[in-house]
C-alpha positions as CSV (number, residue, x, y, z in Angstrom):
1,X,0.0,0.0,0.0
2,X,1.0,3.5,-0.8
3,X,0.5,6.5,1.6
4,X,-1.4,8.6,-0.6
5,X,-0.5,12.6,-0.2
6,X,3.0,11.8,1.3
7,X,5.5,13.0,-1.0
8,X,7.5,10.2,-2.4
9,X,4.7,7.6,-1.2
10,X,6.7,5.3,0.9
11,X,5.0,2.1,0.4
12,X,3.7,0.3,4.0
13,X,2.7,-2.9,4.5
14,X,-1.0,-2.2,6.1
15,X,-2.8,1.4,7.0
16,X,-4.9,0.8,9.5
17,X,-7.7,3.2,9.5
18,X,-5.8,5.5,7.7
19,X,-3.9,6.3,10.8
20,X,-1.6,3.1,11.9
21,X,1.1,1.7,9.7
22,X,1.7,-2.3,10.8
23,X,4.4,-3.3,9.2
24,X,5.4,-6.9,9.3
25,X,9.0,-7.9,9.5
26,X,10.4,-11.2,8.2
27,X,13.9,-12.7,8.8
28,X,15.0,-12.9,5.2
29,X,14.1,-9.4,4.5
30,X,17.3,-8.2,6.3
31,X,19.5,-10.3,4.5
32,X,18.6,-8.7,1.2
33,X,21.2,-9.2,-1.3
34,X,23.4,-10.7,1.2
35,X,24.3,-7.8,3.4
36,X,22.2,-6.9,6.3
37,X,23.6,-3.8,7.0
38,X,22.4,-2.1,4.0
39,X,19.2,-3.6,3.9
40,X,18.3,-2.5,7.8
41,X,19.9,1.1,6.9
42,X,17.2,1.3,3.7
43,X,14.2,-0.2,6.4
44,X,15.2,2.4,9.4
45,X,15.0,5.5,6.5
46,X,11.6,4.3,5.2
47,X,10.5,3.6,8.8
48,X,12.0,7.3,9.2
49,X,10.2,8.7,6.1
50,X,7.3,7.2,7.3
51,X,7.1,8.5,11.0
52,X,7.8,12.4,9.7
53,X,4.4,12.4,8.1
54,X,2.9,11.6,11.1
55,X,2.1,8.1,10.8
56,X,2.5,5.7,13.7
57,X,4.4,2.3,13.4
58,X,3.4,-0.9,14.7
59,X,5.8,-3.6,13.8
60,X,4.9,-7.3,14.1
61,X,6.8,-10.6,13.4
62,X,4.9,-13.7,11.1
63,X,3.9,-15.7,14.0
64,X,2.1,-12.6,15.1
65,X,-0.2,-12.5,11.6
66,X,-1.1,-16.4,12.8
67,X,-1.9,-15.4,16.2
68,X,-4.8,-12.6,15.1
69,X,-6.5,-12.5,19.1
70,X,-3.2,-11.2,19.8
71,X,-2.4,-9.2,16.9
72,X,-5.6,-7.9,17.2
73,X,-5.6,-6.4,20.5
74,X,-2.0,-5.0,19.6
75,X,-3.4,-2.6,16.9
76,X,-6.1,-1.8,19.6
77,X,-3.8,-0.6,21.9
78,X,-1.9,1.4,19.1
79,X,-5.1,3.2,18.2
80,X,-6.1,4.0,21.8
81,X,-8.9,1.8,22.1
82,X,-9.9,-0.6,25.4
83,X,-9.1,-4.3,25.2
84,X,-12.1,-5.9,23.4
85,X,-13.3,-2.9,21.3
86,X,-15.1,-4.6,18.0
């Protein structure tokens, strides 16, 4: 997805509400082209990019996209809402 009116567009994995960014993270995808360093530089500048136009981050490992109770009340609590809200 593509945050639209953000100059540049950095592309995100989910808006939530267009509010919350959840971004899910994946071993492999720091070992892009063989050399972590440059690929968590190029993540932490998006993640910057991202953050400056006043979108909030919620990141979140694979096991969490299996485990949706819990991923569930995570974004939740990033969007300020009590345990439970449906």
């Amino acid at each position: 997805m593509v945050l639209a009116g953000v100059p540049g567009r950095p592309r995100v994995d989910f808006l939530v509400e267009g509010t919350l960014v959840v971004e899910f993270d994946g071993r492999s995808k720091y070992r892009i082209d063989g050399d972590p360093e440059s690929a968590h530089w190029a993540e932490k500048l998006r993640h910057d990019r991202i953050v400056e136009y006043g979108y909030p981050v919620l990141r979140a490992i694979w096991p969490d996209l299996w485990d949706q109770p819990r991923l569930r009340a995570r974004v939740e609590r990033a969007l300020g809402r009590p345990s439970g809200w449906r």
